[in-house]
Biotite code that builds the C-alpha atoms (Angstrom):
import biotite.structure as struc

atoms = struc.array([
    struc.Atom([36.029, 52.897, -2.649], chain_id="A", res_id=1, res_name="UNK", atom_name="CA", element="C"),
    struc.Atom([38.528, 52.925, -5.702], chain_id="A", res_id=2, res_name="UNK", atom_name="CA", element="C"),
    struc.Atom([37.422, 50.871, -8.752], chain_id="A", res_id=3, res_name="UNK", atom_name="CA", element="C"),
    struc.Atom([39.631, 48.391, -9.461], chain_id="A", res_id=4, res_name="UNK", atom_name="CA", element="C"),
    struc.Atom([41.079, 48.223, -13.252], chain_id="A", res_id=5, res_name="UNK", atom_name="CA", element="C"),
    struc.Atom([41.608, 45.184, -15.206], chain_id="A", res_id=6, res_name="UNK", atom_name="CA", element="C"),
    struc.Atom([44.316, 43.033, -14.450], chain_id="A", res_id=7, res_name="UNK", atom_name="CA", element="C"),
    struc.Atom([45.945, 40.052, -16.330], chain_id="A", res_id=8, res_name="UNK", atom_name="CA", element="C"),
    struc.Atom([46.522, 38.303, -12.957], chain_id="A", res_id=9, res_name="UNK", atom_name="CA", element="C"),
    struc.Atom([45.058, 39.006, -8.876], chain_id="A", res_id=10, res_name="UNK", atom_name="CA", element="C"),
    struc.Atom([46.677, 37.192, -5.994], chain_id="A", res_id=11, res_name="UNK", atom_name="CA", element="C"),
    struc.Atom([44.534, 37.186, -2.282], chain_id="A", res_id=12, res_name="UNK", atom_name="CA", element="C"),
    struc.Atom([46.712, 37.994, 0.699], chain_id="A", res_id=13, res_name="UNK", atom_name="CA", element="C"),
    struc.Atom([46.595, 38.413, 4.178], chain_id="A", res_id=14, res_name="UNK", atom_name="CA", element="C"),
    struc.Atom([49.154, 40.910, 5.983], chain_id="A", res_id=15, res_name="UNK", atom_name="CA", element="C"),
    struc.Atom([51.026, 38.338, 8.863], chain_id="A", res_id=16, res_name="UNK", atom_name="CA", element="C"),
    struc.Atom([52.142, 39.522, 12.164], chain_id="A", res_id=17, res_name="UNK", atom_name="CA", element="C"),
    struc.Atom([55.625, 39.935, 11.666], chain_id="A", res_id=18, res_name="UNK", atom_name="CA", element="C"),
    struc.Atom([54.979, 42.141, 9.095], chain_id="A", res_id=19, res_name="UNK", atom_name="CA", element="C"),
    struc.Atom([54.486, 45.149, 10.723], chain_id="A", res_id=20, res_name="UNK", atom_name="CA", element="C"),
    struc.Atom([55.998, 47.770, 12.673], chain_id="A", res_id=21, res_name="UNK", atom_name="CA", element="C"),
    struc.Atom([54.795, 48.974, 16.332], chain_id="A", res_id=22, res_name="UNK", atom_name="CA", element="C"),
    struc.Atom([52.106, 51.026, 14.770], chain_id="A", res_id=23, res_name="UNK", atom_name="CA", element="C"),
    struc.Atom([50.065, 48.077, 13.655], chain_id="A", res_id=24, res_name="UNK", atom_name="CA", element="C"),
    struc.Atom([51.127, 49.176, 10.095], chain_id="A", res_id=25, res_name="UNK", atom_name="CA", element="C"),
    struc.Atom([53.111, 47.166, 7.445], chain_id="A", res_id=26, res_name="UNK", atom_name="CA", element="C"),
    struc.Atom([56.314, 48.315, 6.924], chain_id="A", res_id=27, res_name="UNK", atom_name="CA", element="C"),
    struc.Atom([56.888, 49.685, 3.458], chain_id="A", res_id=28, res_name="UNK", atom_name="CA", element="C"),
    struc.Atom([59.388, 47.291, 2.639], chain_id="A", res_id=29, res_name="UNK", atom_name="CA", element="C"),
    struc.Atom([56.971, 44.451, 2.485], chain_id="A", res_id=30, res_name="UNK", atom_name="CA", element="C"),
    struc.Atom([55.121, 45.684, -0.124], chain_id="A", res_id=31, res_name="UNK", atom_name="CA", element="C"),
    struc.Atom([58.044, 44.800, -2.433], chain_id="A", res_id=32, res_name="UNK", atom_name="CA", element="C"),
    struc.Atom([57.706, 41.718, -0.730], chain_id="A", res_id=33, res_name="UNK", atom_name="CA", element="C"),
    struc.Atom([53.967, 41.657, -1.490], chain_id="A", res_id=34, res_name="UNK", atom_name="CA", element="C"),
    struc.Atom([54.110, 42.940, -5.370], chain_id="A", res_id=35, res_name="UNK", atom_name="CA", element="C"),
    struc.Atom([57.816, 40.465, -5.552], chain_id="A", res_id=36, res_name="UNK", atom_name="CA", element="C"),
    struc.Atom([55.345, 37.139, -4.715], chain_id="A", res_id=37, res_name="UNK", atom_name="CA", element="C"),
    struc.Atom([52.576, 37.944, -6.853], chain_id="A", res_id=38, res_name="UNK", atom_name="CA", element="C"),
    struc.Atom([55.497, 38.155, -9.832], chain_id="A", res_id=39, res_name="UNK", atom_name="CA", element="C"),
    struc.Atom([56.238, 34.443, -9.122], chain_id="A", res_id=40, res_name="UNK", atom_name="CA", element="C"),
    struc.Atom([53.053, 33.522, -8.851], chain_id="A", res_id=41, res_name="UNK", atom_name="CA", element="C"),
    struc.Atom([52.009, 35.284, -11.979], chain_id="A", res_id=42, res_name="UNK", atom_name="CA", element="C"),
    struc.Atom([55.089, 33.339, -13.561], chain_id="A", res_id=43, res_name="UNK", atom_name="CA", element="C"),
    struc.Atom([54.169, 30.199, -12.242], chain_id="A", res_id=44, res_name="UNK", atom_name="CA", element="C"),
    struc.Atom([50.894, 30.432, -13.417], chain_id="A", res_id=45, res_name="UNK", atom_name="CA", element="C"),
    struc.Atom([51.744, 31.000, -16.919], chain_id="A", res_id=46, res_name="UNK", atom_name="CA", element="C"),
    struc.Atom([54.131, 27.973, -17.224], chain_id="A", res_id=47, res_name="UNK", atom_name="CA", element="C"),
    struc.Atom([57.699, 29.056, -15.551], chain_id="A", res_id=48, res_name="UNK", atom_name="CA", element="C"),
    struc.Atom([58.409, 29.084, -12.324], chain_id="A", res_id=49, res_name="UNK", atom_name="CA", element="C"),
    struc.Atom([61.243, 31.327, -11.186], chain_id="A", res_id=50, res_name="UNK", atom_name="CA", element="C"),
    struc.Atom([63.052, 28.185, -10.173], chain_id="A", res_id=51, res_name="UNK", atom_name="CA", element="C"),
    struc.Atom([62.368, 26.193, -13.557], chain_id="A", res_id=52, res_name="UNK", atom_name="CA", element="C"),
    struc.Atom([63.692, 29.640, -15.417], chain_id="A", res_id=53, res_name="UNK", atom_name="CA", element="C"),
    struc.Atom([66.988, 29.945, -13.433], chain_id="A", res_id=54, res_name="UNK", atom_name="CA", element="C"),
    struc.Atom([67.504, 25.654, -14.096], chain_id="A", res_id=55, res_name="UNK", atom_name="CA", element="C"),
    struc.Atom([67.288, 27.024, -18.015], chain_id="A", res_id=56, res_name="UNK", atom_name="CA", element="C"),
    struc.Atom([69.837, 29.684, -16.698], chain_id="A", res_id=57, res_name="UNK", atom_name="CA", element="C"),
    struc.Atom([67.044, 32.581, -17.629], chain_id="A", res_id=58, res_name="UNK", atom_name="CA", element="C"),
    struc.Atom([66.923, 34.892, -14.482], chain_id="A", res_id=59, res_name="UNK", atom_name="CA", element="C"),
    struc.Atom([64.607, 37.739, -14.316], chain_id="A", res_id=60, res_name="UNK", atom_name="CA", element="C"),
    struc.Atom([66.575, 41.030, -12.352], chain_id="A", res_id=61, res_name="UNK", atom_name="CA", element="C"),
    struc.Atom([65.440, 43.755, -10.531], chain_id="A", res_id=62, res_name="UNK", atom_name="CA", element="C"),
    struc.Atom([65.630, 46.754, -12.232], chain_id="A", res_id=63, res_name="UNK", atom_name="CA", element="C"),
    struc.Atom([64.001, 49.628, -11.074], chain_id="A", res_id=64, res_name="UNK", atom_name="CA", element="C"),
    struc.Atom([60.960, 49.791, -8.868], chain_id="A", res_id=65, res_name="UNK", atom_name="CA", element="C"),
    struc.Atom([58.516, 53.133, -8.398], chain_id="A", res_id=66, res_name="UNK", atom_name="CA", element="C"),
    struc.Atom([56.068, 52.922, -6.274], chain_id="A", res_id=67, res_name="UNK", atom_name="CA", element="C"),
    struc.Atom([53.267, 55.356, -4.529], chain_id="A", res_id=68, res_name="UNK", atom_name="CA", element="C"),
    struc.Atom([51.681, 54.370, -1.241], chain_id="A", res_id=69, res_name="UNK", atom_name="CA", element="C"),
    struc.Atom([48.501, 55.489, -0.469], chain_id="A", res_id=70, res_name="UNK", atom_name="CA", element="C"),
    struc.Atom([46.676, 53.372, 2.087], chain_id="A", res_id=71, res_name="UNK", atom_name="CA", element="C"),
    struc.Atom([48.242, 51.867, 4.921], chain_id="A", res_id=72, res_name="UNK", atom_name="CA", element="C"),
    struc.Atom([47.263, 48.023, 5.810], chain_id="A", res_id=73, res_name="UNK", atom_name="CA", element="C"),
    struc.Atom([47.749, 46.317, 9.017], chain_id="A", res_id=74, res_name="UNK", atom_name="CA", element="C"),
    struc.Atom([47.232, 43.501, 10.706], chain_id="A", res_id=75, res_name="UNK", atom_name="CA", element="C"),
    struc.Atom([45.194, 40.807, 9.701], chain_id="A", res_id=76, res_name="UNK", atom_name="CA", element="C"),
    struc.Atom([44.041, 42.921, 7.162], chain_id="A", res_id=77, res_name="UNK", atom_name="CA", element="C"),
    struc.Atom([43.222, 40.840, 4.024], chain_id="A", res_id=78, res_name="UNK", atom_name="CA", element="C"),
    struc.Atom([43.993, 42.441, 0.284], chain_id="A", res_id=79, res_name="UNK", atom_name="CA", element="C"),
    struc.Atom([44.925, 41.613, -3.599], chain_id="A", res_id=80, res_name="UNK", atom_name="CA", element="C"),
    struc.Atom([48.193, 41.765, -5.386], chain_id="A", res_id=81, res_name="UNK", atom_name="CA", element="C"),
    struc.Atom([46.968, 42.483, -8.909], chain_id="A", res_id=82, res_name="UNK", atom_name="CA", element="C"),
    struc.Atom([49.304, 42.975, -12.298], chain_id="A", res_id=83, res_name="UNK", atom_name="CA", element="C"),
    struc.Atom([49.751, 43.935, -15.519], chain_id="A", res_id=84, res_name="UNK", atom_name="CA", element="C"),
    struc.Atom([52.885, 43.596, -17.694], chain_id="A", res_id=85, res_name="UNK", atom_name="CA", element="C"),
    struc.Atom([54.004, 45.045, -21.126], chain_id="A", res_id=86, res_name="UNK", atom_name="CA", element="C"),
    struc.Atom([57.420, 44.808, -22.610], chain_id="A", res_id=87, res_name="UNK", atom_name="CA", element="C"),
    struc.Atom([59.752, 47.934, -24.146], chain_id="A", res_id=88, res_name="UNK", atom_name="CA", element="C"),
    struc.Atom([62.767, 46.838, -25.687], chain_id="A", res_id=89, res_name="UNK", atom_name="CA", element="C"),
    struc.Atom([64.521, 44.441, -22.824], chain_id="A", res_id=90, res_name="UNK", atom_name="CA", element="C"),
    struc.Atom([62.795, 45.661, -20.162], chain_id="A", res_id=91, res_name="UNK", atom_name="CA", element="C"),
    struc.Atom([59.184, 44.088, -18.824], chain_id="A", res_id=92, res_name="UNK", atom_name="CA", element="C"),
    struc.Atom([56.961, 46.330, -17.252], chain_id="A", res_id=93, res_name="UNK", atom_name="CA", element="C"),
    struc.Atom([55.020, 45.468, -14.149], chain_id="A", res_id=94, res_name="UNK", atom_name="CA", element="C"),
    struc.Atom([52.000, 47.458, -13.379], chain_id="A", res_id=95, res_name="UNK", atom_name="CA", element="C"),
    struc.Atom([51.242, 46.425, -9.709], chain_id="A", res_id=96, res_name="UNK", atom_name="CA", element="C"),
    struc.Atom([48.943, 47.603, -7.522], chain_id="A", res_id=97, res_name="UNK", atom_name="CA", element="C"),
    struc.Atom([47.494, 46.384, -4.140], chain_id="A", res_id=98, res_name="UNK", atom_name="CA", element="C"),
    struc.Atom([43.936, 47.412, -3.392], chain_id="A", res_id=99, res_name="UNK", atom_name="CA", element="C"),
    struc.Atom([42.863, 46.552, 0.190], chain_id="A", res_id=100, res_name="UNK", atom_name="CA", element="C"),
    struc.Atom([39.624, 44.193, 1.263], chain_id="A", res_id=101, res_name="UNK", atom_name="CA", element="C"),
    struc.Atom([37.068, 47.806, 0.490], chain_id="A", res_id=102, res_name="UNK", atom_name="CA", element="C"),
    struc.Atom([38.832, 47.852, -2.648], chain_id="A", res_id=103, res_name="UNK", atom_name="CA", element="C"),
    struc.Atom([40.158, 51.379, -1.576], chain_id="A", res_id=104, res_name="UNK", atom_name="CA", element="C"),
    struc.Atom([44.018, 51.350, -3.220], chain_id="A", res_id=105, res_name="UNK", atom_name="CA", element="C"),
    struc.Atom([46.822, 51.057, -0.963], chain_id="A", res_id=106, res_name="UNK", atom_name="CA", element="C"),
    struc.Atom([49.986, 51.085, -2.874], chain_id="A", res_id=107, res_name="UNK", atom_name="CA", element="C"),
    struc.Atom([50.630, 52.058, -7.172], chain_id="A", res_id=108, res_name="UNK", atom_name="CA", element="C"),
    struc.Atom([54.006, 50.551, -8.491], chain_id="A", res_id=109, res_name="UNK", atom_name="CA", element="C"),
    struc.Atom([55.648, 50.112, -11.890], chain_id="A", res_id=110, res_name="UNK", atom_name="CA", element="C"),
    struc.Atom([58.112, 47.548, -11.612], chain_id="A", res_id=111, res_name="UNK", atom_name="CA", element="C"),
    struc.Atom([61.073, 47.333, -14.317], chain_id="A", res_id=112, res_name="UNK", atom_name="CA", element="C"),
    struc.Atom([62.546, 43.486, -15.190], chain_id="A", res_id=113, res_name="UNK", atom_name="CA", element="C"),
    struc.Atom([65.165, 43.046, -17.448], chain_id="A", res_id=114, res_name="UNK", atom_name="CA", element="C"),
    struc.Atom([66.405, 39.299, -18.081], chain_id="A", res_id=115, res_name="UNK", atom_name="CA", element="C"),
    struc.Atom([69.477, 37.866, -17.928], chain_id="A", res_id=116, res_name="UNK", atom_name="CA", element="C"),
    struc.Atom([70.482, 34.515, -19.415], chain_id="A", res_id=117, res_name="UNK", atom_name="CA", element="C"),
    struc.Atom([73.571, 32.746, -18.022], chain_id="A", res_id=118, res_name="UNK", atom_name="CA", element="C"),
    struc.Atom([74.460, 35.733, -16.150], chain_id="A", res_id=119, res_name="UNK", atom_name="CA", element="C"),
    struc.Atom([74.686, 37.797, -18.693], chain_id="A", res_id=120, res_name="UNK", atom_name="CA", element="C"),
    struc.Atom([72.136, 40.371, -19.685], chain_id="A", res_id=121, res_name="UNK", atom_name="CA", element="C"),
    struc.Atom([70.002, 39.581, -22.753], chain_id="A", res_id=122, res_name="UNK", atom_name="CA", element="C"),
    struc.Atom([67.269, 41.723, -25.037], chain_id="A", res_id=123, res_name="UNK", atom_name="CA", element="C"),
    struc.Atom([64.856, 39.604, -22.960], chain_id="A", res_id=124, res_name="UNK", atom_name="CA", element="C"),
    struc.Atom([63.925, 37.211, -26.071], chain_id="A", res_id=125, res_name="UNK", atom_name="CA", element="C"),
    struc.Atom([63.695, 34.135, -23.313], chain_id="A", res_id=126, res_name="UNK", atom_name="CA", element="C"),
    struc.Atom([61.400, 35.669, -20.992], chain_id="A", res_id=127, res_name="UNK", atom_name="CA", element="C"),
    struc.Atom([59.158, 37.035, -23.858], chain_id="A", res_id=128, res_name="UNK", atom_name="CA", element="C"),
    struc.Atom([57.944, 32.787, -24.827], chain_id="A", res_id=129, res_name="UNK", atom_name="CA", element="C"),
    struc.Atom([56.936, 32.664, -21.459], chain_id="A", res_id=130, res_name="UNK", atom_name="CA", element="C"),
    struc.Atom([54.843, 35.882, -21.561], chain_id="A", res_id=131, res_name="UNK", atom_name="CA", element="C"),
    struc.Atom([53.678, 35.806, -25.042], chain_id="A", res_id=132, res_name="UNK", atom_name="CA", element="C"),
    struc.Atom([50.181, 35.326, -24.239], chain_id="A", res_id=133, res_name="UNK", atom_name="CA", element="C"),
    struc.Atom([50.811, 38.896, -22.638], chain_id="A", res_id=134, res_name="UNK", atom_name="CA", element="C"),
    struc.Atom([52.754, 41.259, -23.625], chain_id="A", res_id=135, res_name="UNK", atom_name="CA", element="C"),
])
């Protein structure tokens, strides 16, 4: 068993049928899918939904994802989203990793947002109220 490190927000899952391949596995793409939710839920939790931020015309973008996978899940198998964000310059920094129900790890990812605010890219001075508390 891994120990777990301290996270500013953990979100309980449960890996769903479809969400696998013919091995039993989950296919890799759904842990963006996975670390993706946990974002909005993080968001949500601390006062802005992703839908309440793009109604302000704030939209958090994609910008790179790295990401090291380590322990397979599959089916059934229930685990926690956790994260950690800092900010450098315009970009915010998501530390996400998904330990499984043993707490062994399964997947290590740093996930880089930028923000954009009426569709136009922005030093990321919106998004920073909502994560003050944070970052």
């Amino acid at each position: 068993m891994i120990k777990k490190d301290k996270y500013m927000f953990e979100l309980p899952m449960k890996v769903r049928d479809y969400e696998v391949d013919v091995e039993g596995i989950v296919n890799n793409a759904n842990y963006l899918h996975y670390m993706e939710h946990t974002r909005h839920e993080f968001c949500a939790a601390v006062g802005m939904s992703f839908r309440q931020m793009h109604s302000k015309g704030i939209d958090p973008v994609l910008y790179r994802a790295e990401i090291d996978y380590r322990t397979p899940l599959g089916l059934g198998e229930e685990f926690t989203s956790c994260l950690n964000i800092e900010r450098q310059g315009a970009r915010f920094i998501f530390y996400q990793d998904i330990y499984n129900s043993a707490g062994r790890l399964v997947v290590k990812a740093k996930i880089s947002v930028v923000a954009t605010c009426g569709g136009r890219p922005t030093r990321g001075d919106e998004l920073a109220l909502f994560f003050k508390d944070y970052i």
